[in-house]
C-alpha positions as CSV (number, residue, x, y, z in Angstrom):
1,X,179.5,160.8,203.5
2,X,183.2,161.0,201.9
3,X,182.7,164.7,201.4
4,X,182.1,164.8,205.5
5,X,184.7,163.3,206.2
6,X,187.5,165.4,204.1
7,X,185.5,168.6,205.2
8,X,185.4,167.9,209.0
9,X,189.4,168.9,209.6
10,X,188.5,172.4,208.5
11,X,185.1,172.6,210.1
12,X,185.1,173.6,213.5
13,X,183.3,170.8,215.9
14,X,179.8,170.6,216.4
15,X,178.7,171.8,219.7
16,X,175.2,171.8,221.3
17,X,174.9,175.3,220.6
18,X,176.2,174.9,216.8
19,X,172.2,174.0,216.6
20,X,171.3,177.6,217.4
21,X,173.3,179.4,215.1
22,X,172.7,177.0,212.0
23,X,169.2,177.7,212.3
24,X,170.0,180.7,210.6
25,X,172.7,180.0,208.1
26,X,173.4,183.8,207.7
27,X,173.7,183.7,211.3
28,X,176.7,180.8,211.4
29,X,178.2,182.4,208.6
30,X,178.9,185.6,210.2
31,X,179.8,184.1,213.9
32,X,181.5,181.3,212.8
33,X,182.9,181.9,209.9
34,X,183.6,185.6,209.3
35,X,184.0,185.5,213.6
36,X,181.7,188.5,213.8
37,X,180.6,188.1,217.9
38,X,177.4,190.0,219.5
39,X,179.7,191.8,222.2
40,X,179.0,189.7,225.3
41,X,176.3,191.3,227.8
42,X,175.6,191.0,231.0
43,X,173.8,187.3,230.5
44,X,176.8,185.9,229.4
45,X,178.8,187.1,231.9
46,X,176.3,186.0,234.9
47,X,176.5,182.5,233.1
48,X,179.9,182.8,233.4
49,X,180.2,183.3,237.0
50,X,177.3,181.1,238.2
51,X,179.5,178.2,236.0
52,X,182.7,179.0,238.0
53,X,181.2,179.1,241.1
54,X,179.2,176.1,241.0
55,X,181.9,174.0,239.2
56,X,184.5,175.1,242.1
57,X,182.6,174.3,244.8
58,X,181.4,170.8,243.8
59,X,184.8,170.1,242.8
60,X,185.9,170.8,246.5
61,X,183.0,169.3,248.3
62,X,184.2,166.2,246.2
63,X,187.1,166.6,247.5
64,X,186.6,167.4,250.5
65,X,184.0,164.8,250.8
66,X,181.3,166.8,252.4
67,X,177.9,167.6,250.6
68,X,178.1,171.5,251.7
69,X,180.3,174.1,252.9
70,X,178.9,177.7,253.5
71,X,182.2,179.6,254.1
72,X,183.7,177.7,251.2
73,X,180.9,178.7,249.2
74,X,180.9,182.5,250.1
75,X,184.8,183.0,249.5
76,X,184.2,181.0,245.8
77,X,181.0,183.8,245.3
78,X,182.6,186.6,246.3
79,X,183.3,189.7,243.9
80,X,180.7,188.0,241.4
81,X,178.2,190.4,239.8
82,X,175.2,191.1,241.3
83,X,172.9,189.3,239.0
84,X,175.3,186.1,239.6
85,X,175.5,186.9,243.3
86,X,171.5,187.2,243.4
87,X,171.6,183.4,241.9
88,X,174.2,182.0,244.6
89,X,172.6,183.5,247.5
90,X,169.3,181.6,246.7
91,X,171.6,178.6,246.0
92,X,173.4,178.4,249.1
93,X,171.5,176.4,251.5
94,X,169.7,174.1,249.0
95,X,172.6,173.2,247.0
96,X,174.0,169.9,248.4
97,X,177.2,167.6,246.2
98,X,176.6,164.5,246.0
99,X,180.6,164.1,246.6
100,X,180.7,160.0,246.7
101,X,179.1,160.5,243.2
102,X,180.6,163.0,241.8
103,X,183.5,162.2,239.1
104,X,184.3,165.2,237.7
105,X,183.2,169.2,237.0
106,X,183.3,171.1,233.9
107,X,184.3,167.8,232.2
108,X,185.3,168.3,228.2
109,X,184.5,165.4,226.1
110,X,185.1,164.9,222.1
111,X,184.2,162.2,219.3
112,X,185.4,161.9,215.9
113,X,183.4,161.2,213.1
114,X,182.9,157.8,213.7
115,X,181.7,158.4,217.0
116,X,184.6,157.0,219.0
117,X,186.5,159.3,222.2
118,X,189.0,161.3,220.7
119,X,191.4,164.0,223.2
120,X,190.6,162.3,226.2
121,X,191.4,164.4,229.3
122,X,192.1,164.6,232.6
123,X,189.5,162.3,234.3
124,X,188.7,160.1,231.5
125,X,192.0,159.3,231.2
126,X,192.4,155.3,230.9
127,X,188.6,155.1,231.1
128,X,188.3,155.4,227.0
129,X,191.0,154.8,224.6
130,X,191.5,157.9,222.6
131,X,191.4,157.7,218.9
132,X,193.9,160.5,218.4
133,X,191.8,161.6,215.0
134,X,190.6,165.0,215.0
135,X,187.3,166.0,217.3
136,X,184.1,166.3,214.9
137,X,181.5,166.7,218.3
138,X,182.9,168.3,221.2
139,X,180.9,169.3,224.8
140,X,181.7,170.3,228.1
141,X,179.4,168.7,230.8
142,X,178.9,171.0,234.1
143,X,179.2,168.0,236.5
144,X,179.5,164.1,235.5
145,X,177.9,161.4,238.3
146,X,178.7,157.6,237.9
147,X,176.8,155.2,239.8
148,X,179.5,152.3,238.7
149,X,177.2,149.0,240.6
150,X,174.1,150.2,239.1
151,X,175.5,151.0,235.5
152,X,174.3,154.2,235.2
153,X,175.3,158.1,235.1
154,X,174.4,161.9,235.9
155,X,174.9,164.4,234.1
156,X,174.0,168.4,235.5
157,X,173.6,171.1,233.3
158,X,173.4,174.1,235.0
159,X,171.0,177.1,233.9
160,X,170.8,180.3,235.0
161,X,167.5,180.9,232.6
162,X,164.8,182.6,233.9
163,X,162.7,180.2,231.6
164,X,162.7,176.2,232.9
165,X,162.3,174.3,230.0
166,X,162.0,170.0,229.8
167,X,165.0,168.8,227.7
168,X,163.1,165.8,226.7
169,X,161.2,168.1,224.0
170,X,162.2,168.1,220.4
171,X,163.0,172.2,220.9
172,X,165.4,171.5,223.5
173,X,166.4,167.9,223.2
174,X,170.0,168.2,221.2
175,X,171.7,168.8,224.4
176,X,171.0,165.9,226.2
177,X,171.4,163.9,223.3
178,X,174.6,164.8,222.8
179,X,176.2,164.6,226.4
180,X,174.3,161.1,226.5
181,X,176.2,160.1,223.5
182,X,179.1,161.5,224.9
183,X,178.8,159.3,228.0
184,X,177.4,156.0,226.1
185,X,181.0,156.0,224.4
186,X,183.3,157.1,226.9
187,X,181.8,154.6,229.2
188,X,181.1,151.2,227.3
189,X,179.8,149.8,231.1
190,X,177.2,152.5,231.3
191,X,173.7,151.2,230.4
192,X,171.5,154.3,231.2
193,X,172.4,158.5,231.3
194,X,170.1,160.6,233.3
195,X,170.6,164.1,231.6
196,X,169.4,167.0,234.2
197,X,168.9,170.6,233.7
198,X,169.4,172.8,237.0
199,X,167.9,175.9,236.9
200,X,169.6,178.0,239.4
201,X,167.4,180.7,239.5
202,X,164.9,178.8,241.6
203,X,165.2,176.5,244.9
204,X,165.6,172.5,243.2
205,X,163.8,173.1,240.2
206,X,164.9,170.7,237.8
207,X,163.7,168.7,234.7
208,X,165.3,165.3,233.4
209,X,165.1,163.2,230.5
210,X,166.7,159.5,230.6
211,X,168.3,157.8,227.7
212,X,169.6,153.7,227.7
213,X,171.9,152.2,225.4
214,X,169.2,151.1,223.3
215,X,168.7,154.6,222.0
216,X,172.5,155.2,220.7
217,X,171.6,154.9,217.3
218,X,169.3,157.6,217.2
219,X,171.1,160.2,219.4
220,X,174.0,159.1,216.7
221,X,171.6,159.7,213.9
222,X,170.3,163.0,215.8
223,X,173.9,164.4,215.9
224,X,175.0,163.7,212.4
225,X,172.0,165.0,211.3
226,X,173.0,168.9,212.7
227,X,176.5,168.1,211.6
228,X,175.6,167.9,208.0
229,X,173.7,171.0,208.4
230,X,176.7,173.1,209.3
231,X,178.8,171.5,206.9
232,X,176.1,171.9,204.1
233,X,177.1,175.6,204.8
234,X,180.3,175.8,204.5
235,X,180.0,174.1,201.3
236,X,177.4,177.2,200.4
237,X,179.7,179.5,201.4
238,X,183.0,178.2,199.8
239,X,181.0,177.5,196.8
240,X,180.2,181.1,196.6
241,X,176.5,180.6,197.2
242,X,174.1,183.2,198.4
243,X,173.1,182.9,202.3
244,X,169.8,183.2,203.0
245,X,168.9,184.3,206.9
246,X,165.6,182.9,208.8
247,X,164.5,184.7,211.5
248,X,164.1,182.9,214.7
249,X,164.5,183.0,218.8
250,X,168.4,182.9,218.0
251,X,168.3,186.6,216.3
252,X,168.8,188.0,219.6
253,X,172.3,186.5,219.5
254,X,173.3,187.6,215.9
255,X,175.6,190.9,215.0
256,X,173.4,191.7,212.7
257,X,170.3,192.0,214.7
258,X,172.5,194.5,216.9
259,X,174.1,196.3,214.0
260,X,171.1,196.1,211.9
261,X,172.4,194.9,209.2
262,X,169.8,191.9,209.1
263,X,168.5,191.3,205.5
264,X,165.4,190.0,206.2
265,X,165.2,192.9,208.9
266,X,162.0,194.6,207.9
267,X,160.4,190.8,208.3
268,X,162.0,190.0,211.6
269,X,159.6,190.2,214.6
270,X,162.3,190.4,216.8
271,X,163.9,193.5,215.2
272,X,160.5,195.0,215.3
273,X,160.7,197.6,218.1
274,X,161.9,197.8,221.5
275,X,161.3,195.6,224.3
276,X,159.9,198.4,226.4
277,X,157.4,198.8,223.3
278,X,156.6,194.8,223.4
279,X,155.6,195.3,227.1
280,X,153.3,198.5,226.3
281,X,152.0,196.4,223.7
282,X,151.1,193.6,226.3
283,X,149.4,195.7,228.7
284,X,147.3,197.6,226.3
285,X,146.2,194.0,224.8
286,X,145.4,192.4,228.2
287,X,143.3,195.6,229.2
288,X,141.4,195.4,225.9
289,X,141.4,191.9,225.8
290,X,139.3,191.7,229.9
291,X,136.7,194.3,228.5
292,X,136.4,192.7,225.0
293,X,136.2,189.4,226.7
294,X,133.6,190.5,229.5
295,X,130.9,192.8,227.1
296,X,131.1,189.4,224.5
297,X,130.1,187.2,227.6
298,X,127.5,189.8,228.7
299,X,125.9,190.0,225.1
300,X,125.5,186.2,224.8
301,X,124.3,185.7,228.7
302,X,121.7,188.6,227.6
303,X,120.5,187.1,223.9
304,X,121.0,183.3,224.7
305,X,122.8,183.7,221.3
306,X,126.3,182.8,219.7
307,X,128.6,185.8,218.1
308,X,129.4,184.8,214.6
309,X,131.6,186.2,212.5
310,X,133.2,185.4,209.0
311,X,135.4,186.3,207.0
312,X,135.9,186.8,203.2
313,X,136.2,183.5,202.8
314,X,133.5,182.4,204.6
315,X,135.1,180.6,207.2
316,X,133.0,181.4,210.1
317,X,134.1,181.5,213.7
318,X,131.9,181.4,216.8
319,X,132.1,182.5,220.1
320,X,129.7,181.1,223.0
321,X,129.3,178.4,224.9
322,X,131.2,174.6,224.2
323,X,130.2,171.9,226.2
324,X,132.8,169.9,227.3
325,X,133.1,166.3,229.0
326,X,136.2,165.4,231.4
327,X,137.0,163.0,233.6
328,X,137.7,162.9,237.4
329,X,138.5,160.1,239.7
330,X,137.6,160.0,243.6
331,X,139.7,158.8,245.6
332,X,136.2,158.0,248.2
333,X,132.9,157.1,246.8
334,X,130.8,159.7,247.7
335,X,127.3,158.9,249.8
336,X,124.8,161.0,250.1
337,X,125.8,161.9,254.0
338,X,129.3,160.9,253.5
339,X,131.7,158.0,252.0
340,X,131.0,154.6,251.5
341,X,132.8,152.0,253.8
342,X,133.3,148.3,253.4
343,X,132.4,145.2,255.5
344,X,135.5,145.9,257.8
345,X,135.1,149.3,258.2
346,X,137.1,150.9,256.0
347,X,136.5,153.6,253.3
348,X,136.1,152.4,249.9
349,X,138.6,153.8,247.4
350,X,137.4,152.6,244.1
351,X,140.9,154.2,242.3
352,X,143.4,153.6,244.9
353,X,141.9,149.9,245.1
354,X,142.4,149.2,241.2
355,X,145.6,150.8,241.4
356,X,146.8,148.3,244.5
357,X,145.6,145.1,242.5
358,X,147.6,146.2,239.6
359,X,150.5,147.5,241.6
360,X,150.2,143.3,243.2
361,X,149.8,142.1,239.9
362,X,152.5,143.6,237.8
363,X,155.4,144.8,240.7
364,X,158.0,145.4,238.2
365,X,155.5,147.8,236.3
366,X,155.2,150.8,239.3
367,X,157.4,153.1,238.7
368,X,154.8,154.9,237.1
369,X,152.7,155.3,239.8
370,X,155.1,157.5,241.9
371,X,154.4,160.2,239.6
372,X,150.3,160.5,240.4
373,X,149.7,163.4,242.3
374,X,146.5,164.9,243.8
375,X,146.8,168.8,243.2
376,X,147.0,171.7,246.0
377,X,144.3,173.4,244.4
378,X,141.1,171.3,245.8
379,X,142.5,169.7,248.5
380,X,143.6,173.2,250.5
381,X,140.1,174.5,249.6
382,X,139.0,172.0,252.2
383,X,141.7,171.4,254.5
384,X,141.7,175.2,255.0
385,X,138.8,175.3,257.6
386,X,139.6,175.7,261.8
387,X,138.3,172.3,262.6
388,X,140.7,170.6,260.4
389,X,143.8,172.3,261.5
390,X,145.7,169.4,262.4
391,X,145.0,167.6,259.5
392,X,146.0,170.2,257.5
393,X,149.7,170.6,259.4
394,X,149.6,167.0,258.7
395,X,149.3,166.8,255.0
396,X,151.7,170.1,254.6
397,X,154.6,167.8,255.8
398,X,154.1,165.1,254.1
399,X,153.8,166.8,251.1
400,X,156.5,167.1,248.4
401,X,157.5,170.5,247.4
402,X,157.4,171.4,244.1
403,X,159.0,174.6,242.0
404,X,157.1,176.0,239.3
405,X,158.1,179.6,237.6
406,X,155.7,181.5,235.5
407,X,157.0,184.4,233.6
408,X,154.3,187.5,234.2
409,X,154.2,191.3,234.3
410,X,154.6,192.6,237.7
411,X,154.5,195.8,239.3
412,X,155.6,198.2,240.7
413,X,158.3,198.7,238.6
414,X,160.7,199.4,241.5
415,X,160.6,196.2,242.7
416,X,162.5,194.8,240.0
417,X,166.3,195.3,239.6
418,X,167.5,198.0,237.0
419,X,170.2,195.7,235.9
420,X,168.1,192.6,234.6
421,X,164.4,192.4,235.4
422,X,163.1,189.2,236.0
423,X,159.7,189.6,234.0
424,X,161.7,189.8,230.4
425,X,158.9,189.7,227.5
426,X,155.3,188.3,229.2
427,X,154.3,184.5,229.7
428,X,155.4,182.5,227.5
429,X,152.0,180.4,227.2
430,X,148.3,181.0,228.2
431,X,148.1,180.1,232.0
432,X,151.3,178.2,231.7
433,X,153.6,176.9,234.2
434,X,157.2,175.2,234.2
């Protein structure tokens, strides 16, 4: 640990996205330490702009203290790109600031390498006492939210992804972490840091992850732990050790993907081909994939038979039928001419029931509940009829709406932007949804 500490002066701080590139140490070596950039694209600048806008207009809404302000909004959006201007225009009526909240925008915040605030700025000024040693993890939160009475803070992250992902997953976590860390020290009175991505591509779709002050010790543990990695290599590289690369979703960032100079390039999936060729690929699977799918099913319907196949080794797999047991619970118990009803009249909801006596029982153990949903699917397959038109308006408002974005190939072709189509490189899961 004394070797860390003499090395971190000439290390540059860890950042969330230090994690990236030190998945492939050739990868840091060449950004970081020889400062070879990818030449920025259009991405980066639509980040760029969507971050500007966003942080300017919260700032003044704070300020201001209103929660939205159209023209405001259009004279902070205008001259943007059109990719970034695509994003605000979907943003403009659904964003609202939470001004009475709202502390601070585009807030930077560093610790040292004992953890402690270090080049405090601006709003955090007499709020932490600043170390004055030399930053070791560094961050720059989009928009920082203090609720003071009940001991807790908010911090936004804005995305302008077109995939939502859950920060509360290992893949995705180190962000959160880290600007929960950041918060835990800066703010000894805060007990609890709601971490929230924004994905401003789509109208409030979110995802959260919640850390209390019970937890520092790991997210300290968590940090250090991708601190030693980058120092590990510098060490390699001042030592004059050879840097290996790994291939992984960060090539798409590296200079030497783009110039390819990769060394592990004729292994690299991702320097395999164009993404124009990926996509061809993908159709011609999916096409061969239905008919391969539909003749198997035909075949066993026809011969009441499994297809067997194995291989060299003998491992066999099948293909045919799997039984399969799952549970539902009914929220009525069904009769044979309708639903069952108690003494007083009312319909007997075996679930709902066990879940009231427990709700009785254990009131400071409900939270949980709030998050039981019945899905769209089966209930709009019967609400959907003439005679239950009224209901149906009924349910619709009181239902919560919910975005989802699934990442497909489309068509036609001219419905999608030249500059950045939306469908980038198929789903990203079987039949899955974020």
């Amino acid at each position: 640990m004394n070797d860390l500490v003499q090395l971190s002066a000439t290390i540059p701080p860890f950042h969330q996205s230090t994690q990236t590139l030190t998945a492939c140490p050739r990868f840091y070596v060449e950004a970081v330490i020889k400062r070879r950039r990818k030449p920025s694209g259009l991405d980066a600048a639509r980040g760029t702009q969507v971050h500007k806008v966003l942080a300017q207009y919260a700032a003044w809404c704070a300020h201001k203290g209103v929660p939205m302000d159209f023209d405001v909004f259009d004279s902070f959006a205008k001259g943007v790109g059109p990719t970034a201007a695509s994003i605000l225009v979907g943003l403009r009526e659904s964003y609202a600031c939470d001004f009475a909240h709202l502390l601070a925008t585009e807030v930077g915040m560093s610790l040292d390498e004992t953890f402690q605030p270090t080049q405090v700025i601006g709003p955090l000024e007499g709020m932490a006492e600043d170390s004055g040693l030399d930053p070791v993890y560094q961050g720059t939160l989009d928009a920082l939210y203090v609720f003071r009475e009940e001991g807790k803070v908010l911090i936004d992250d804005a995305k302008t992804h077109s995939r939502p992902f859950d920060p509360g997953t290992p893949e995705y976590a180190l962000q959160g972490q880290m600007y929960s860390l950041f918060a835990f020290q800066h703010f000894p009175w805060v007990n609890e840091v709601t971490f929230r991505l924004w994905f401003v591509r789509y109208k409030k779709l979110t995802k959260t992850v919640t850390y209390t002050r019970e937890d520092l010790r790991t997210l300290m543990d968590v940090v250090k732990a991708g601190r030693s990695r980058q120092v590990i290599i510098h060490e390699d590289y001042d030592g004059g050790k050879e840097i290996e690369a790994i291939g992984n979703d960060g090539c798409f960032y590296c200079p030497l993907l783009s110039n390819r100079e990769c060394p592990i390039l004729q292994d690299n999936a991702n320097a395999q081909g164009e993404p124009s060729e990926w996509l061809s690929t993908r159709l011609v699977y999916d096409a061969y994939a239905r008919a391969n799918n539909a003749r198997m099913k035909a075949w066993v319907q026809a011969n009441g038979k499994n297809i067997i196949l194995r291989d060299f080794n003998q491992k066999a797999y099948k293909f045919g039928p799997v039984e399969k047991e799952s549970s539902v619970y009914p929220l009525f118990r069904k009769t044979e001419n309708g639903i069952a009803m108690d003494a007083q009249g009312n319909p007997d909801l075996p679930i709902v029931s066990l879940l009231l006596d427990y709700a009785h029982a254990t009131p400071d153990d409900t939270k949980w509940m709030g998050n039981l949903l019945i899905s769209s699917t089966k209930l709009n397959s019967y609400l959907g009829a003439k005679a239950r038109a009224m209901l149906d308006q009924a349910v619709t408002d009181s239902a919560d709406k919910i975005t989802k974005a699934t990442l497909k190939v489309s068509k036609p072709l001219d419905s999608i932007p030249d500059e950045e189509p939306e469908d980038e490189g198929g789903e990203w899961g079987e039949d899955e949804e974020f």
